[in-house]
C-alpha positions as CSV (number, residue, x, y, z in Angstrom):
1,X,22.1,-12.5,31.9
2,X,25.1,-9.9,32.0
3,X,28.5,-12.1,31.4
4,X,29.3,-10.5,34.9
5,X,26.2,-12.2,37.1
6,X,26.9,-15.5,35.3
7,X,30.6,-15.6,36.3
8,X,30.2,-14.7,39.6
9,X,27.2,-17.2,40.7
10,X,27.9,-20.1,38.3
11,X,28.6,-23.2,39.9
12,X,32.2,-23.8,39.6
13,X,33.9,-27.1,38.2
14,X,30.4,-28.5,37.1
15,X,30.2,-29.8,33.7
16,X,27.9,-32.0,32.1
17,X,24.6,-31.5,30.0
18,X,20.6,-31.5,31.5
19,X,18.3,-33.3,29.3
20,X,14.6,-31.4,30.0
21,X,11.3,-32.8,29.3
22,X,10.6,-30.7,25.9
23,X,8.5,-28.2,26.6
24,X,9.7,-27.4,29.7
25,X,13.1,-25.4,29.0
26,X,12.9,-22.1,30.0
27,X,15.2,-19.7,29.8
28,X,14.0,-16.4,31.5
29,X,15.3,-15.1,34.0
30,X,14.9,-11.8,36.2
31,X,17.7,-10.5,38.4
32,X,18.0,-9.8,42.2
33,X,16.5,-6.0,43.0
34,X,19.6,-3.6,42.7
35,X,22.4,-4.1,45.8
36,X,21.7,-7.4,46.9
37,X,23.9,-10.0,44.2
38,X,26.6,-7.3,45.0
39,X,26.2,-8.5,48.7
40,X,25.2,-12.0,48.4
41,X,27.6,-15.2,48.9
42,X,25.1,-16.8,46.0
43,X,22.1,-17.1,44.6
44,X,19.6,-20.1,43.8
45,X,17.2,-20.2,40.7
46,X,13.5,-20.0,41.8
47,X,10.9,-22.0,39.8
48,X,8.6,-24.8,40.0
49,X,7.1,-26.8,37.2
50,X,3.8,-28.7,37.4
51,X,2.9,-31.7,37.0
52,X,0.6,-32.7,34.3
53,X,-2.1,-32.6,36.6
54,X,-0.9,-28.9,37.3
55,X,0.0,-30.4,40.9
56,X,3.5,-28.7,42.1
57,X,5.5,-31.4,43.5
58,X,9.1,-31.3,42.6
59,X,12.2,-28.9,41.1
60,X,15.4,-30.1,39.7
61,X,18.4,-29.1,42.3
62,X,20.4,-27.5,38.8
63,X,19.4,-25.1,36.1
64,X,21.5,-24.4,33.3
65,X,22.2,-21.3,31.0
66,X,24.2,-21.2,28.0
67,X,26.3,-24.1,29.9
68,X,26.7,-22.9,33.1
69,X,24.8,-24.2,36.0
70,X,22.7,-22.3,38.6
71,X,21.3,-24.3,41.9
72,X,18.1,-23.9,42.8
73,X,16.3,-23.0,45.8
74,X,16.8,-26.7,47.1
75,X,20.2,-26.8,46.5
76,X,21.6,-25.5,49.6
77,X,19.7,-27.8,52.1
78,X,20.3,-30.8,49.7
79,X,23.9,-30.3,49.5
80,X,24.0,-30.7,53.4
81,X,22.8,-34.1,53.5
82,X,25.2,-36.7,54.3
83,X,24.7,-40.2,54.0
């Protein structure tokens, strides 16, 4: 991702390290269509791993890449929850 995207969208003051299931890091990405990260307040990572069954049924709320964290599409709603 351009050094540029990543500093802008990062979540800031998050540190720490994901531990994946092996097999299941991926690090590929694809970018908003032209105009709209320039624009937009944030973005979320969208992705969905199945289950060994091949059954979606659940996302973890953080993605990292090269030790910056993204949230993903969950993130926002999740993040509104209070207790």
């Amino acid at each position: 991702m351009p050094d540029e995207f990543v500093n802008q969208f990062a979540l800031k003051n998050v540190s720490g390290t994901l531990h994946p299931k092996p097999g299941s890091e991926y690090n590929d990405f694809a970018l908003p269509i032209a105009g709209l990260a320039e624009v937009s307040k944030g973005i979320t990572v969208v992705e969905f791993t199945p289950d060994s069954d091949g059954v979606y049924r659940r996302t973890r709320p953080l993605r990292e890449y090269q030790g910056k964290y993204f949230p993903c599409l969950a993130w926002p709603l999740l993040s509104t929850i209070r207790a």
